[in-house]
N, C-alpha and C positions, 0 to 999 in steps of 0.2 A: 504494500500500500504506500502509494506517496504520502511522505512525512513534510520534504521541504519546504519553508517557507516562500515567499513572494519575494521574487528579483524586479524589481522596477525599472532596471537599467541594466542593459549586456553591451560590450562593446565590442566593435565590429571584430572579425579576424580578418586581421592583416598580417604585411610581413611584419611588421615589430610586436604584433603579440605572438606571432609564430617564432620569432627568434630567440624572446623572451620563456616561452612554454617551453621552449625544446634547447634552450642554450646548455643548461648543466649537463642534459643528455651527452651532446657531443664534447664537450670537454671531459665531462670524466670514462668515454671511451673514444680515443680519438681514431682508431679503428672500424668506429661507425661510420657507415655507407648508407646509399639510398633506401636498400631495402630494409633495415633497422628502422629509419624514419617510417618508411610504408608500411611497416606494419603498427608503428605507432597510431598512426590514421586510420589502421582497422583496425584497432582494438577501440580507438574513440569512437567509430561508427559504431562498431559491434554494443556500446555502450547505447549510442543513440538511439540502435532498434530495439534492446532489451527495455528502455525505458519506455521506449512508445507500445512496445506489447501488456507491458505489466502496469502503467498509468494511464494509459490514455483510454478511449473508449473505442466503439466501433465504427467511427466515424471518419472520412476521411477527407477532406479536400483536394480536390485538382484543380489545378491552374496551370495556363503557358503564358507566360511572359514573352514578348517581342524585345528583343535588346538592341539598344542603340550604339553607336560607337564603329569602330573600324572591323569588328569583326562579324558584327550581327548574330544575327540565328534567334532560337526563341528558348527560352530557360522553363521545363517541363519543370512543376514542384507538385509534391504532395507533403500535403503538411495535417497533422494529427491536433486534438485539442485537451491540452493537459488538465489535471483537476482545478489548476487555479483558472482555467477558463480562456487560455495564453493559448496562440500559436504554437506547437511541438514540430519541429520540421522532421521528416524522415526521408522523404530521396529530392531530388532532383537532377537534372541532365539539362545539357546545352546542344539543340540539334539545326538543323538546317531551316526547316519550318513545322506548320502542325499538317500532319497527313495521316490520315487512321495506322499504314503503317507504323510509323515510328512511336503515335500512343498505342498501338498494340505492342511494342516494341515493350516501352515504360513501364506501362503496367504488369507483364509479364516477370521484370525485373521486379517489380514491386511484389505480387504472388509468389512466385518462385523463391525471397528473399527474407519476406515475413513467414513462408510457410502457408500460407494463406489458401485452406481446404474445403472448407466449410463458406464458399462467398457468398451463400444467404443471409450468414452473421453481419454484412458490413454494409454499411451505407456509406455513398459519394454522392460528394456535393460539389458541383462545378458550374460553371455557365457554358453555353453553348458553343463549346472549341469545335474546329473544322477536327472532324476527323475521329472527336472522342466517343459519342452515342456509341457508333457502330464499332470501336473498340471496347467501349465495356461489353455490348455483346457477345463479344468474341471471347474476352479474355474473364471477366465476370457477370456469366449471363445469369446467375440468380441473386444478384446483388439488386440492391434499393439505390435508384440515382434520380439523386434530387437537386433542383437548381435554385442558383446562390439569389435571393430574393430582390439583392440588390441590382443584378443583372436583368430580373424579369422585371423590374419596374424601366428599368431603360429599353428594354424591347417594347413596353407599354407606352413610354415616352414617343418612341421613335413611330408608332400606331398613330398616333396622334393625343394618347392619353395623360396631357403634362399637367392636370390642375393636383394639388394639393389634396385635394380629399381624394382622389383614386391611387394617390399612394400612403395614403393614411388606412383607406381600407385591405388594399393589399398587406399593409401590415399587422392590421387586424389580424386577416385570415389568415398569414401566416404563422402567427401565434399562438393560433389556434389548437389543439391536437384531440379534438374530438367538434365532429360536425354540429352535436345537439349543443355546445359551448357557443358557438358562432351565432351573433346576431348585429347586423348590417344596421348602422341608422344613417 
């Protein structure tokens, strides 16, 4: 069971927290090589999935990020939601663009990596990425895939539906979790 308290502030990893976490490493073996490092970075991941299996819940987020810059491509994340209610990141990948391929690609890493047997257990929550529907069918065809609320009011938007009360009721409903609870004024 998660014990730890509340972090309010994590700061970025960069190179100088990576020089600083790993500095005593290579001075007191100066013998160490890349693969010593590398494996330091799976055992922190291998940390990152044990925490998201035994804290987090059945829940998962997808998103792709479009990245700017000189190199582009789009930044594939799934991110888990810890007890304090926080962002829990668990994969992401940098790929060329979104094509059902390469999220059935993702996902697959993602199943195959969690173990992930049972995909009636889990629900995703994403917005409507080119590519992904037709990969969770593929990859988690008895999974529950729900869309990020924030997303559906901008397709509502883009409808022509931008006044204030139809995204005050959409949040209603979405709040909702049982139909006979639901009541529209």
């Amino acid at each position: 069971m998660h014990k730890c308290g509340k972090k309010y502030h994590v700061k970025n990893c960069n190179s100088v927290w990576l020089g600083r976490k790993y500095e005593n490493a290579f001075r007191n073996d100066p013998n160490r090589n890349v693969n010593g490092f590398r494996q330091d970075v799976v055992e922190a991941i291998k940390g990152l999935k044990q925490g998201f299996l035994y804290g987090c819940g059945p829940i998962i987020g997808v998103d792709g990020c479009h990245l700017k810059g000189p190199h582009g491509g789009v930044m594939l994340t799934v991110i888990g939601i810890n007890p304090n209610n926080n962002s829990y990141p668990i994969y992401y990948a940098v790929v060329g663009g979104e094509t059902k391929d390469l999220w059935e690609w993702f996902l697959t890493l993602l199943k195959n990596d969690l173990n992930i047997q049972n995909d009636h257990e889990w629900t995703f929550m994403s917005d409507k990425q080119k590519g992904l529907i037709p990969a969770f069918e593929t990859v988690f065809p008895n999974s529950e895939n729900r869309f990020c609320v924030r997303h559906l009011f901008g397709n509502m938007k883009t409808a022509g539906f931008r006044k204030i009360a139809y995204k005050r009721a959409l949040w209603k409903v979405a709040g909702q979790v049982q139909l006979q609870s639901l009541i529209l004024r």
